[in-house]
Structure formats: structure tokens, C-alpha cells
PyMOL Python script that loads the backbone (N, CA, C, O; Angstrom):
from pymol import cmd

cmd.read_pdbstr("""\
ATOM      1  N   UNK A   1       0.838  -1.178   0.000  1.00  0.00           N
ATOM      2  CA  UNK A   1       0.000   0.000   0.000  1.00  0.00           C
ATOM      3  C   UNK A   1       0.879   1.237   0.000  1.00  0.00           C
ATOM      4  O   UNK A   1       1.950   1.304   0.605  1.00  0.00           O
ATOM      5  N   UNK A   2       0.267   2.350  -0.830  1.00  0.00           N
ATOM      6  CA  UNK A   2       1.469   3.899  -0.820  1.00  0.00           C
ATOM      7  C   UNK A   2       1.028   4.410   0.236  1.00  0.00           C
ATOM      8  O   UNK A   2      -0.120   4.427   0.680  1.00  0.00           O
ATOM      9  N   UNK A   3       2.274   4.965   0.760  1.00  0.00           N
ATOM     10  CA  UNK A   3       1.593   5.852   2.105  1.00  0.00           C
ATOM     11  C   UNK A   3       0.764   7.121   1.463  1.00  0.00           C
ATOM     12  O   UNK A   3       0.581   7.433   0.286  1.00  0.00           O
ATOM     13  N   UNK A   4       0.466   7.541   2.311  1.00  0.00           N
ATOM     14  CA  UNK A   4      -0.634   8.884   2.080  1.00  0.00           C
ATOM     15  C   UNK A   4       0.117   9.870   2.272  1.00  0.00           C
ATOM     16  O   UNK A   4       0.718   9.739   3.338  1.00  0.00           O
ATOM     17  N   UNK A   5       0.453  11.136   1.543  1.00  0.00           N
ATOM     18  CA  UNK A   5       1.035  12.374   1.951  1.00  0.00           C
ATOM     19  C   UNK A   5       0.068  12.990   2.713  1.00  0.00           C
ATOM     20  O   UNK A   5      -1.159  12.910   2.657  1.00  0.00           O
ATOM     21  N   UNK A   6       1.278  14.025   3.903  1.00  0.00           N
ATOM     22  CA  UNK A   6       0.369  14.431   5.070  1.00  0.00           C
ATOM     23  C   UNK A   6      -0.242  15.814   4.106  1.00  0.00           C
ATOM     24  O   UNK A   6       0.222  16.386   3.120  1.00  0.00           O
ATOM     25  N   UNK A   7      -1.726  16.055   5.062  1.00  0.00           N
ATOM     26  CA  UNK A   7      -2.749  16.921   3.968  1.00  0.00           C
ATOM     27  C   UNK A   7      -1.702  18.021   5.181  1.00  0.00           C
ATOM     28  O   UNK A   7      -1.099  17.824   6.236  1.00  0.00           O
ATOM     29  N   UNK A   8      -2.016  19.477   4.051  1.00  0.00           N
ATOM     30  CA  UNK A   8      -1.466  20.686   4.050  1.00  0.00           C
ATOM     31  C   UNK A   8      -2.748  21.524   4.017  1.00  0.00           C
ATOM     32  O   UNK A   8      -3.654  21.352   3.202  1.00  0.00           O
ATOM     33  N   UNK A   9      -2.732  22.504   5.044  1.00  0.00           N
ATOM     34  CA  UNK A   9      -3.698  23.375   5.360  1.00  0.00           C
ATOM     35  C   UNK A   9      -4.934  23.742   4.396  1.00  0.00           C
ATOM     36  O   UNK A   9      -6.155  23.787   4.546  1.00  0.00           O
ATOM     37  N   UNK A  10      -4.016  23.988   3.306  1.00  0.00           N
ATOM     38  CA  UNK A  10      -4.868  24.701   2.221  1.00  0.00           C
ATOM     39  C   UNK A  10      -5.235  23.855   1.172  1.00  0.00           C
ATOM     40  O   UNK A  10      -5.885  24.264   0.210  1.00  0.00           O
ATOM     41  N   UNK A  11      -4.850  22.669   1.302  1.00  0.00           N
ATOM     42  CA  UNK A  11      -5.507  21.259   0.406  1.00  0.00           C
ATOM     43  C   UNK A  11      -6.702  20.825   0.832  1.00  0.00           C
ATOM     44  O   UNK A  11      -7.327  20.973   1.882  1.00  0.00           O
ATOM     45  N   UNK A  12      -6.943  20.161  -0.360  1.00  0.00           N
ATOM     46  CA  UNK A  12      -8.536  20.134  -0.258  1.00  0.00           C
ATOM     47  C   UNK A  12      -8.834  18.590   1.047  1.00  0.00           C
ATOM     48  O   UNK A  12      -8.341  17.465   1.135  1.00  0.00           O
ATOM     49  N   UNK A  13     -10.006  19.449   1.945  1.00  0.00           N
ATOM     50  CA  UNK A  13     -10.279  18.083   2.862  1.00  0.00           C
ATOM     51  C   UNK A  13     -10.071  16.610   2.480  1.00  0.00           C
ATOM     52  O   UNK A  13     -10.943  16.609   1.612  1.00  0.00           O
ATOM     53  N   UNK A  14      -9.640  15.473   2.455  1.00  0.00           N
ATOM     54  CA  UNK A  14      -9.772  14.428   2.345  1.00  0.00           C
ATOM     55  C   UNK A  14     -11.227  13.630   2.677  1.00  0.00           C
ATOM     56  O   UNK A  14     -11.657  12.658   2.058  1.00  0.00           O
ATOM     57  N   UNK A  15     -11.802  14.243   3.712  1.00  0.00           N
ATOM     58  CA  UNK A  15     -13.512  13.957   4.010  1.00  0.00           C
ATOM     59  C   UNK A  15     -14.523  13.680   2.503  1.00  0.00           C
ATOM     60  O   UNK A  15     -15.385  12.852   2.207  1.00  0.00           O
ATOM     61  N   UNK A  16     -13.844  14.929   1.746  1.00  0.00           N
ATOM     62  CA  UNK A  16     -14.690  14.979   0.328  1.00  0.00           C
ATOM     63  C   UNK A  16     -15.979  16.398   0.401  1.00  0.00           C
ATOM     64  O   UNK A  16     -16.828  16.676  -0.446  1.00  0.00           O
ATOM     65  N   UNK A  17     -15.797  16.833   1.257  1.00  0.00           N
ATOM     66  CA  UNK A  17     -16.617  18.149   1.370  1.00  0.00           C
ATOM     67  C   UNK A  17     -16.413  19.313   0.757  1.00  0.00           C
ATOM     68  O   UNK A  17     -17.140  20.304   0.814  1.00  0.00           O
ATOM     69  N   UNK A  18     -14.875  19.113  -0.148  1.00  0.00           N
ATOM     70  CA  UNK A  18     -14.328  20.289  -1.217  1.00  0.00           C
ATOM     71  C   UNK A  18     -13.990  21.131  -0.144  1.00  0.00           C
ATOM     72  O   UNK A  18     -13.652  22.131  -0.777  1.00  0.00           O
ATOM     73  N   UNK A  19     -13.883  21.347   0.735  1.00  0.00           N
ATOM     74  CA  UNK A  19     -13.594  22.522   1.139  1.00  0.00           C
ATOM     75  C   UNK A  19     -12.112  22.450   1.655  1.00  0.00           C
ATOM     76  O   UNK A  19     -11.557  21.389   1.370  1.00  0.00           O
ATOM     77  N   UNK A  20     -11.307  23.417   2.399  1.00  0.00           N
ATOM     78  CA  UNK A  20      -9.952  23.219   2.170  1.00  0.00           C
ATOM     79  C   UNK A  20      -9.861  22.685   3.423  1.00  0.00           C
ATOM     80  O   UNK A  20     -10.962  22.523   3.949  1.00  0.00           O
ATOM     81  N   UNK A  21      -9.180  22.447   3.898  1.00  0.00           N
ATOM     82  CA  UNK A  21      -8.499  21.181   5.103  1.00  0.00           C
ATOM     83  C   UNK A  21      -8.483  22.327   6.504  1.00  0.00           C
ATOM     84  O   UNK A  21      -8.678  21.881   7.635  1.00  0.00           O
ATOM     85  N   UNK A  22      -8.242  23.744   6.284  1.00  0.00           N
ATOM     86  CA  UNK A  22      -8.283  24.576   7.494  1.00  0.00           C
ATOM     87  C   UNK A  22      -9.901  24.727   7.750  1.00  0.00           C
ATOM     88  O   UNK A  22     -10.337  24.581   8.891  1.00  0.00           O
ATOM     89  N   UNK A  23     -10.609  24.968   6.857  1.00  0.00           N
ATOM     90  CA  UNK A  23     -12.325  24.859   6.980  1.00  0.00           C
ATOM     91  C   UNK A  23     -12.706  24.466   7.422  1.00  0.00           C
ATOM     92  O   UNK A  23     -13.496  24.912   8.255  1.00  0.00           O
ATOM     93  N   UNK A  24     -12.356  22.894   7.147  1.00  0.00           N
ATOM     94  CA  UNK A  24     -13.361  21.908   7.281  1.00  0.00           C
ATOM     95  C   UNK A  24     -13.202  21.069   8.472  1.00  0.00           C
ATOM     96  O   UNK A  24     -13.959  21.047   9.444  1.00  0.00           O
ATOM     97  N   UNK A  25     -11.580  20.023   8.197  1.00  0.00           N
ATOM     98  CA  UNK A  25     -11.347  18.771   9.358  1.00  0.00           C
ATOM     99  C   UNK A  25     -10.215  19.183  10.373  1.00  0.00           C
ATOM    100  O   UNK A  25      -9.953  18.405  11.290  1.00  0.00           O
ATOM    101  N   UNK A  26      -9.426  20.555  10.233  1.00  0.00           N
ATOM    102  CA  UNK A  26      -8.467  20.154  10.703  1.00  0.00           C
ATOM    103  C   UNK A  26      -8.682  20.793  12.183  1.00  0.00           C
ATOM    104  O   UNK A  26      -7.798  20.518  12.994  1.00  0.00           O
ATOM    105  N   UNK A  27      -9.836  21.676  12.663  1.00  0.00           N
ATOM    106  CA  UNK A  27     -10.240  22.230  14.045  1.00  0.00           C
ATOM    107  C   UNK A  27     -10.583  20.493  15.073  1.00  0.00           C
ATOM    108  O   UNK A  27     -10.309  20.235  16.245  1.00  0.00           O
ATOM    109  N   UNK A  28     -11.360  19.496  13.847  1.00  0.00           N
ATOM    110  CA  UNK A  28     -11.574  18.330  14.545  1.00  0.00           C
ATOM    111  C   UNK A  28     -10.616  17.879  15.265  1.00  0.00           C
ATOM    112  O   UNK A  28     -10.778  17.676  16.468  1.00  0.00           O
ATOM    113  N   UNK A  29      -9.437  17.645  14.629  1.00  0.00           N
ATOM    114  CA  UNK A  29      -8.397  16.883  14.761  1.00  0.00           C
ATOM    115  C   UNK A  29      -7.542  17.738  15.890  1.00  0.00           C
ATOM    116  O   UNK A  29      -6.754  17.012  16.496  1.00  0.00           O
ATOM    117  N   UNK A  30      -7.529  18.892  16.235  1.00  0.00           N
ATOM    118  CA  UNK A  30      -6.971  19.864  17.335  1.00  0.00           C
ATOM    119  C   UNK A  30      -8.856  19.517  18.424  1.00  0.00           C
ATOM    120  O   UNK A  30      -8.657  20.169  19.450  1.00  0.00           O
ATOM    121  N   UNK A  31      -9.416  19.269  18.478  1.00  0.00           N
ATOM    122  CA  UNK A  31     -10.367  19.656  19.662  1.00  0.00           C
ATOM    123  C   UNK A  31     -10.219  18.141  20.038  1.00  0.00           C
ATOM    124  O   UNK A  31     -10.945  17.838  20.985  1.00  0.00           O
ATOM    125  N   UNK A  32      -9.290  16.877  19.423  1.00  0.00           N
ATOM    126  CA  UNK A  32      -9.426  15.691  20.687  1.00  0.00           C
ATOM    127  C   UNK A  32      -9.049  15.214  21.951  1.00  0.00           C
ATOM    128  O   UNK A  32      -7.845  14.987  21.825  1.00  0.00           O
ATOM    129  N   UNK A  33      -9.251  15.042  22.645  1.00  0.00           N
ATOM    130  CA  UNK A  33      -9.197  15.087  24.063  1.00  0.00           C
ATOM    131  C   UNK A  33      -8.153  13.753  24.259  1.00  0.00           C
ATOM    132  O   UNK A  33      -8.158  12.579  23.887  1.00  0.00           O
ATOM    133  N   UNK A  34      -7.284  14.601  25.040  1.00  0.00           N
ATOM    134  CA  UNK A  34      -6.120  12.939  24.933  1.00  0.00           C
ATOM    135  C   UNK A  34      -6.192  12.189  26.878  1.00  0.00           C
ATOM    136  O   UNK A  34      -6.492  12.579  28.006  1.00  0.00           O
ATOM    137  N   UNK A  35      -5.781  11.162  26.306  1.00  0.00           N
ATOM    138  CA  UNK A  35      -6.359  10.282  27.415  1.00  0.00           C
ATOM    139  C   UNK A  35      -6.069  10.538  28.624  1.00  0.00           C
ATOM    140  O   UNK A  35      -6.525   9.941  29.600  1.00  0.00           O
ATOM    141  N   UNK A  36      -4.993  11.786  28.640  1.00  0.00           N
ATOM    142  CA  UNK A  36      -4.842  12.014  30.125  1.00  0.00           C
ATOM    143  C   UNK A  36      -5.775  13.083  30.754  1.00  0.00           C
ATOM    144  O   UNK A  36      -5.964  13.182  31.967  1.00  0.00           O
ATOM    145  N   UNK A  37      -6.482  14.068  29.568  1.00  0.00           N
ATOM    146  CA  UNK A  37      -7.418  14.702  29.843  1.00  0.00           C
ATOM    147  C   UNK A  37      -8.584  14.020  30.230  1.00  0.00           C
ATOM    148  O   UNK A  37      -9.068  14.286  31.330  1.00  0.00           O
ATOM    149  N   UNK A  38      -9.212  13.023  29.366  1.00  0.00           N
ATOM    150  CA  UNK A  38     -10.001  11.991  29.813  1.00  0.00           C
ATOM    151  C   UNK A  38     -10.154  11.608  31.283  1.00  0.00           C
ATOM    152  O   UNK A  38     -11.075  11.846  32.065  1.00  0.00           O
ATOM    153  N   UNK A  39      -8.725  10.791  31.489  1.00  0.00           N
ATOM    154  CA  UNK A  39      -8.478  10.084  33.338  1.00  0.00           C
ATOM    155  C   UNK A  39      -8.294  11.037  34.115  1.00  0.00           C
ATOM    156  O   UNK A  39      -8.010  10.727  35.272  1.00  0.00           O
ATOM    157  N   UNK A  40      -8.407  12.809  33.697  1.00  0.00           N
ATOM    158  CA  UNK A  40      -8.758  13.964  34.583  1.00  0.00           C
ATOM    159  C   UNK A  40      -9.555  13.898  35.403  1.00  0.00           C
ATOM    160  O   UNK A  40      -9.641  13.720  36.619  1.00  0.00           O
ATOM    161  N   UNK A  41     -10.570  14.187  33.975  1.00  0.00           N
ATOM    162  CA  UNK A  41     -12.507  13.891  34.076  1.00  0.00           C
ATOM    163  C   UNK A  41     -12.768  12.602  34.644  1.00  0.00           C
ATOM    164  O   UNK A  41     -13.980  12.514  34.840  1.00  0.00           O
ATOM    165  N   UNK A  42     -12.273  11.753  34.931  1.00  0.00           N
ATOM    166  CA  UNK A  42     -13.204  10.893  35.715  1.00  0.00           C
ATOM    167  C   UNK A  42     -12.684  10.298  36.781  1.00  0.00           C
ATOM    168  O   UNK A  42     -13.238   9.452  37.484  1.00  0.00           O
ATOM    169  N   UNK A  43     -11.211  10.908  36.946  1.00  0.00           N
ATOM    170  CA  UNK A  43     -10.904  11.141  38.299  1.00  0.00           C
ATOM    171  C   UNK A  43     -11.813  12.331  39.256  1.00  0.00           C
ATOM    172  O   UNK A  43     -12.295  12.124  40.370  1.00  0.00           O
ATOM    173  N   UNK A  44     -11.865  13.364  38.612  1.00  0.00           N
ATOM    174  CA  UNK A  44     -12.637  14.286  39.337  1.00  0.00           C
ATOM    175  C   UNK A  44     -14.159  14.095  39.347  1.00  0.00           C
ATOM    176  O   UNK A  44     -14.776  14.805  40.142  1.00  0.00           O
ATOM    177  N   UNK A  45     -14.971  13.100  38.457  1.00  0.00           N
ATOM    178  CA  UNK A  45     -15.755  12.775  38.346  1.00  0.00           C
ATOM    179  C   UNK A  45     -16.746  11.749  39.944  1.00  0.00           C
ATOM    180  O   UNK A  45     -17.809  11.677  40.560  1.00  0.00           O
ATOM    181  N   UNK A  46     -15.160  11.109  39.821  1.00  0.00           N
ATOM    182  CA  UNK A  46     -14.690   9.948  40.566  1.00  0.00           C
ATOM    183  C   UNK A  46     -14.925  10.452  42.220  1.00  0.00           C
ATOM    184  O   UNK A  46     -15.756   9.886  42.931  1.00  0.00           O
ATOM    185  N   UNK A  47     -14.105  11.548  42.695  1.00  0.00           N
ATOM    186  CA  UNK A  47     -13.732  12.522  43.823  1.00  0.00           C
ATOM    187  C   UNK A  47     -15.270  12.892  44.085  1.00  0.00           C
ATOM    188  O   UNK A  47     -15.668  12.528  45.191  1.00  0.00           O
ATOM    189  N   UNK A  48     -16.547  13.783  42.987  1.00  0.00           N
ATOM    190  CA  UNK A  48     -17.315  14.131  43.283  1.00  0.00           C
ATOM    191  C   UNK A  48     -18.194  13.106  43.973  1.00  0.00           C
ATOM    192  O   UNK A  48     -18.666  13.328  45.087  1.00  0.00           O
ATOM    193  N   UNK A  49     -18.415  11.952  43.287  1.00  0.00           N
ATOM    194  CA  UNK A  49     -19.082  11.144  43.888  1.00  0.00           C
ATOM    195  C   UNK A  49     -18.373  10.268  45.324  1.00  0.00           C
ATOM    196  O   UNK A  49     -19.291   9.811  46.004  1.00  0.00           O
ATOM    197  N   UNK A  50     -17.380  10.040  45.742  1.00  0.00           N
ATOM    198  CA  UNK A  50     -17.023  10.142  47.155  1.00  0.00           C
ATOM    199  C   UNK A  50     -17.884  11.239  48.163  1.00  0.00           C
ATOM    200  O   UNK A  50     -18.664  11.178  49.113  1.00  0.00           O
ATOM    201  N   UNK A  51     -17.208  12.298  47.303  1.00  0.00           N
ATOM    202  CA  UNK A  51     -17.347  13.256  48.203  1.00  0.00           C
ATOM    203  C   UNK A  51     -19.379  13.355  48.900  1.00  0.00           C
ATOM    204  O   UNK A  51     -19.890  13.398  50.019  1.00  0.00           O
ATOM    205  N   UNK A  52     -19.989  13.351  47.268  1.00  0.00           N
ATOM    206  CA  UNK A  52     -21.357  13.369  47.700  1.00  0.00           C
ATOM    207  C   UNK A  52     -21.966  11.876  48.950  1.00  0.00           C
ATOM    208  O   UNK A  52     -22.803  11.924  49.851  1.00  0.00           O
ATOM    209  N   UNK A  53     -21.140  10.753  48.480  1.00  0.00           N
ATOM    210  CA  UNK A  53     -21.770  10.004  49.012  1.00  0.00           C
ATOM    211  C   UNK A  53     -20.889  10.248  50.825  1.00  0.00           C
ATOM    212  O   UNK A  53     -21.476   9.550  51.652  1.00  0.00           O
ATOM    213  N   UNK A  54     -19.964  10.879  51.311  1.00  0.00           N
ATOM    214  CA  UNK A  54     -20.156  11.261  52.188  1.00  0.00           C
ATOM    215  C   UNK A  54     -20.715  12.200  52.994  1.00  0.00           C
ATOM    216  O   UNK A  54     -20.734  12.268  54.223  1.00  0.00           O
ATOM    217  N   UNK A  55     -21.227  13.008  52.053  1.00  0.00           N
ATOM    218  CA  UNK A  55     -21.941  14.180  52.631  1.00  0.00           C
ATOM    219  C   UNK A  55     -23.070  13.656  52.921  1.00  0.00           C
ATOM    220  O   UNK A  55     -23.659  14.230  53.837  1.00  0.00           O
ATOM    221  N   UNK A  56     -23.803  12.392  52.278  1.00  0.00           N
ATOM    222  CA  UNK A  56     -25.150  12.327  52.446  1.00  0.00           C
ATOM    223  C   UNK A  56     -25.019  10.846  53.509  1.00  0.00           C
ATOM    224  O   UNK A  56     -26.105  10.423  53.906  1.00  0.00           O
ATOM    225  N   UNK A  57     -23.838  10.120  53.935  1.00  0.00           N
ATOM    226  CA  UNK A  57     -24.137   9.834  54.800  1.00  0.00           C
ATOM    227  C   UNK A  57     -23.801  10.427  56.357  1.00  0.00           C
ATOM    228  O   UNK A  57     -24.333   9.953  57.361  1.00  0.00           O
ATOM    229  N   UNK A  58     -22.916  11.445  56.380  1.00  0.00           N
ATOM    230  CA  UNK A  58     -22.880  12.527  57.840  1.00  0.00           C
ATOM    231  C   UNK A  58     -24.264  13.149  57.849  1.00  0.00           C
ATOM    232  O   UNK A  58     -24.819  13.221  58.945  1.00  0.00           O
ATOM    233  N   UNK A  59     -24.875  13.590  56.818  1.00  0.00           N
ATOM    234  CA  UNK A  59     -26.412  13.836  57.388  1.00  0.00           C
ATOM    235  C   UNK A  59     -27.382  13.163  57.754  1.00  0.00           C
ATOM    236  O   UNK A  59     -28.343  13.517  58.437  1.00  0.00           O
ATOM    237  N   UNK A  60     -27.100  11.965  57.211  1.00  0.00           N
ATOM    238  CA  UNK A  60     -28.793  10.915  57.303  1.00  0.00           C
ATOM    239  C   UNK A  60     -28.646  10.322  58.615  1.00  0.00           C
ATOM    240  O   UNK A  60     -27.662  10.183  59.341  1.00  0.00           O
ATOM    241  N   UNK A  61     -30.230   9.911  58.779  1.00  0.00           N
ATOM    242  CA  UNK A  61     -30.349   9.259  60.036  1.00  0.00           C
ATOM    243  C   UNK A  61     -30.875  10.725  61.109  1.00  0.00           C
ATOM    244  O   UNK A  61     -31.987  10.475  61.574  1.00  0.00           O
ATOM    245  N   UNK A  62     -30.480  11.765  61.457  1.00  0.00           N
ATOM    246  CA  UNK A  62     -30.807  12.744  62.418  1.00  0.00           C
ATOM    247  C   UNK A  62     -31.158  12.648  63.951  1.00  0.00           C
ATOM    248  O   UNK A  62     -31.401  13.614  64.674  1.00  0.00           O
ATOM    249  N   UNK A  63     -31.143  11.278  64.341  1.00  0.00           N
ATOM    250  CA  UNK A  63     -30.884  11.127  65.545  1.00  0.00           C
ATOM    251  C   UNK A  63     -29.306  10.841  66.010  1.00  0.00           C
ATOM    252  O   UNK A  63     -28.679  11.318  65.065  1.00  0.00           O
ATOM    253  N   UNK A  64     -28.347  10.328  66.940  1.00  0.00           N
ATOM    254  CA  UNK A  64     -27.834  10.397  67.780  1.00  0.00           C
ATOM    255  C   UNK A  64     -27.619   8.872  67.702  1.00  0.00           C
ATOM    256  O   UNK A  64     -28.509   8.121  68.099  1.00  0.00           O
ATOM    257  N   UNK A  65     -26.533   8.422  67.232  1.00  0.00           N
ATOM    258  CA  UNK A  65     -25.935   7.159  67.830  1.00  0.00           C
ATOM    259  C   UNK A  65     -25.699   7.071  69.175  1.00  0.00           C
ATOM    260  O   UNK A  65     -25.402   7.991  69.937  1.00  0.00           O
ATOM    261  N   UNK A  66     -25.893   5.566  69.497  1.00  0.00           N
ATOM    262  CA  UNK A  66     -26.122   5.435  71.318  1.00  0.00           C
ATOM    263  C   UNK A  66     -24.635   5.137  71.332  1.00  0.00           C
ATOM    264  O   UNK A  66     -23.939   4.344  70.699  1.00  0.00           O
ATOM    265  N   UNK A  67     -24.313   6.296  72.532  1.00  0.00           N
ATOM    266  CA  UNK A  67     -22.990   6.116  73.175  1.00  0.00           C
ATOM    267  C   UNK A  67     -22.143   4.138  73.883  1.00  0.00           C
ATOM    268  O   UNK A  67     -22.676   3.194  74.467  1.00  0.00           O
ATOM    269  N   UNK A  68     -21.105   4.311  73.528  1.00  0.00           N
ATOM    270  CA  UNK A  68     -20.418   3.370  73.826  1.00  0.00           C
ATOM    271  C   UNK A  68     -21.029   2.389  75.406  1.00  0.00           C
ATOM    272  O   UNK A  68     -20.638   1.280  75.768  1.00  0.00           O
ATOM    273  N   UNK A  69     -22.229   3.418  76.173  1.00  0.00           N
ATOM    274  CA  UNK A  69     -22.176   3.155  77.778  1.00  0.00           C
ATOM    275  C   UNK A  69     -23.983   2.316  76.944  1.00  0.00           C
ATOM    276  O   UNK A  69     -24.365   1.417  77.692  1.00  0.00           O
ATOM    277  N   UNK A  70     -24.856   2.483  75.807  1.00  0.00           N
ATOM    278  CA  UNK A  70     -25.434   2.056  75.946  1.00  0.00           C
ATOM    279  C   UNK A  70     -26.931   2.844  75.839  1.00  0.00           C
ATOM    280  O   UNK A  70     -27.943   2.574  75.192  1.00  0.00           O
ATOM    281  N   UNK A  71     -26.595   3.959  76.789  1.00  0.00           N
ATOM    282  CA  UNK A  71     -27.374   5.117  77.072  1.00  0.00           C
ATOM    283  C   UNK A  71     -27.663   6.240  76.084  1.00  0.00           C
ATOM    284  O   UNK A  71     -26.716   6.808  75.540  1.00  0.00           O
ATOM    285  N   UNK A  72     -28.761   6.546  75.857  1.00  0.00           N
ATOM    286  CA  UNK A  72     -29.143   7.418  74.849  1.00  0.00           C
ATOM    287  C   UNK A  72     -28.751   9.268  75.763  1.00  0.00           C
ATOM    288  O   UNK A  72     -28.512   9.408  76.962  1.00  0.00           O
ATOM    289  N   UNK A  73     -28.811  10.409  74.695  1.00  0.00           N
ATOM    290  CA  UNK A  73     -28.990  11.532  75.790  1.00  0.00           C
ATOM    291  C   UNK A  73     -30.310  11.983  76.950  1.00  0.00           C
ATOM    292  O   UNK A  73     -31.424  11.646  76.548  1.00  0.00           O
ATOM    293  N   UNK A  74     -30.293  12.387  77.725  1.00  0.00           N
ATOM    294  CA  UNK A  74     -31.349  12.610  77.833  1.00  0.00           C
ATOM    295  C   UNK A  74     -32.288  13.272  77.326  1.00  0.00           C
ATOM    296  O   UNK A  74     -31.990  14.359  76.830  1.00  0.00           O
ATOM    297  N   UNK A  75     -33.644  12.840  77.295  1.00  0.00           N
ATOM    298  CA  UNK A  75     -34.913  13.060  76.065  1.00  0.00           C
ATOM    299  C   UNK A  75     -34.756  12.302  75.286  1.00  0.00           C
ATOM    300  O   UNK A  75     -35.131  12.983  74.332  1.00  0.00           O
ATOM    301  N   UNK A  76     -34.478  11.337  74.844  1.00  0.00           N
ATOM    302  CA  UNK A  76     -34.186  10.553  73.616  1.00  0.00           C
ATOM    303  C   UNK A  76     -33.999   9.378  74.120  1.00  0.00           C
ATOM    304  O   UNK A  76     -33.440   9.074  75.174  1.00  0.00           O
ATOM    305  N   UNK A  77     -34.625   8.539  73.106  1.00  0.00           N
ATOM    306  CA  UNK A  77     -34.688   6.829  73.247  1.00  0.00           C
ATOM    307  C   UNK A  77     -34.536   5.999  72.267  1.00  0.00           C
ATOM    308  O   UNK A  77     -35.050   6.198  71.165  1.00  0.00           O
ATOM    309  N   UNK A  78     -33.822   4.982  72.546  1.00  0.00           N
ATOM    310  CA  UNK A  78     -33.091   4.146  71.327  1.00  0.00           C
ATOM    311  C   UNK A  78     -34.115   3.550  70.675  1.00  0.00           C
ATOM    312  O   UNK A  78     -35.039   3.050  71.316  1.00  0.00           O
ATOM    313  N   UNK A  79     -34.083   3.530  69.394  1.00  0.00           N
ATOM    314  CA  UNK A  79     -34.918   3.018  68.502  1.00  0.00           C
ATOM    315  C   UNK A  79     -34.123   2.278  67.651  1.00  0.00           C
ATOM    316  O   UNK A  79     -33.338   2.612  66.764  1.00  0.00           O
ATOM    317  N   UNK A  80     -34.714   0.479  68.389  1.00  0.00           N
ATOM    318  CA  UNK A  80     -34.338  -0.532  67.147  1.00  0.00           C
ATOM    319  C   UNK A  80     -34.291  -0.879  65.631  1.00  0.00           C
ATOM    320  O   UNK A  80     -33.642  -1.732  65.025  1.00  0.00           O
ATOM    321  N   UNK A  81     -35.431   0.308  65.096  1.00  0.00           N
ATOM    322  CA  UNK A  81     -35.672   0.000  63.548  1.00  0.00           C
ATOM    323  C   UNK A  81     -34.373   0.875  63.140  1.00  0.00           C
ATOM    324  O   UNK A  81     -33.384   0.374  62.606  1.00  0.00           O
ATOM    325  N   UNK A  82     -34.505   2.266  63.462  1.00  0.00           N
ATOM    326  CA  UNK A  82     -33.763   2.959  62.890  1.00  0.00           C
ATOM    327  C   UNK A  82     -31.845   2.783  63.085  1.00  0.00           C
ATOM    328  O   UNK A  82     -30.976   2.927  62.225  1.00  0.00           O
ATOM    329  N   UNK A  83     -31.732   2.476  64.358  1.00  0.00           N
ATOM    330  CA  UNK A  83     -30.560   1.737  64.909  1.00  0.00           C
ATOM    331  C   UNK A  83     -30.268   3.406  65.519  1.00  0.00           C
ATOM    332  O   UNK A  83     -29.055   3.588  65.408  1.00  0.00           O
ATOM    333  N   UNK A  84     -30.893   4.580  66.072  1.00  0.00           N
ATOM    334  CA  UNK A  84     -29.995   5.675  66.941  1.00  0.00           C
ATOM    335  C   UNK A  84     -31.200   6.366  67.327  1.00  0.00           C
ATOM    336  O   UNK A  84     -32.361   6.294  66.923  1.00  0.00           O
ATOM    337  N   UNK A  85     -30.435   7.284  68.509  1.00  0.00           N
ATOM    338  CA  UNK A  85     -31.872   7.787  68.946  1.00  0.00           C
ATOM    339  C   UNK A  85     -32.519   8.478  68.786  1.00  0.00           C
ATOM    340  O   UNK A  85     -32.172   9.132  67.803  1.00  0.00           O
ATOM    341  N   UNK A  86     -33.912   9.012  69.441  1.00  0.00           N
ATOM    342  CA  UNK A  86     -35.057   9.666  69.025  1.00  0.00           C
ATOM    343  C   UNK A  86     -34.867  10.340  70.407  1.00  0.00           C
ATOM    344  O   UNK A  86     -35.664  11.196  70.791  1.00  0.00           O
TER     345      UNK A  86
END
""", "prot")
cmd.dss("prot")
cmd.show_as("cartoon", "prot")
cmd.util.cbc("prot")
cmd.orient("prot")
């Protein structure tokens, strides 16, 4: 097989759209995202969802885990379904 000469700005697209190669394909070929940009995004992707799923478990629940002695605070009483107190 002949190799392909590399296309030159002002040559016509290879796509077949006639138009010249700065027009048409060659912004494509500069806007691809290389794989370390990629494993950026879904590292930080990655971080957000940690992060949310700890935020939403330090809030849930709204009672009071029963202290190490057993004992709830006072006003409040341990509740088996929920597992902390009321």
C-alpha cells in the first residue's frame, strides 16, 4: 500500500466536502481530548461522587448514635428500627 502524503492546510479536505483542510477537518483533529485529559474527568468525576456520598451519609439518620455506655442523651430513646436515637 502507498503511504498517504500528510494533507497541508490549504488542500482540499480528504472527508470529500471540497472545502480546504483549514475549513473543514483540521479544528476536529486539534479539539481531541487525549487520554490524560479523559483520566482527569473521571478522576474528578470519581472525587465528586465520594465526596457526595459522604456528605449524604454525615447527614442521614438525624438522631444520635447510642454512646459506647449504651445510654441514649437525655430526652431521647433508642430506637431498634432505625438503629440511633429519638
Amino acid at each position: 500500500m502507498p503511504a498517504q502524503a500528510k494533507v497541508g492546510r490549504n488542500d482540499r479536505c480528504p472527508c470529500g466536502s471540497g472545502k480546504k483542510y483549514k475549513n473543514c477537518c483540521a479544528d476536529k483533529v486539534a479539539r481531541k481530548m487525549s487520554p490524560a485529559g479523559w483520566a482527569a474527568i473521571v478522576a474528578l468525576v470519581a472525587a465528586a461522587g465520594v465526596l457526595v456520598m459522604l456528605i449524604v451519609n454525615a447527614t442521614r439518620g438525624g438522631g444520635t448514635a447510642v454512646p459506647r455506655s449504651g445510654v441514649c442523651p437525655p430526652g431521647q430513646v433508642w430506637d431498634p428500627i432505625h438503629q440511633h436515637c429519638h
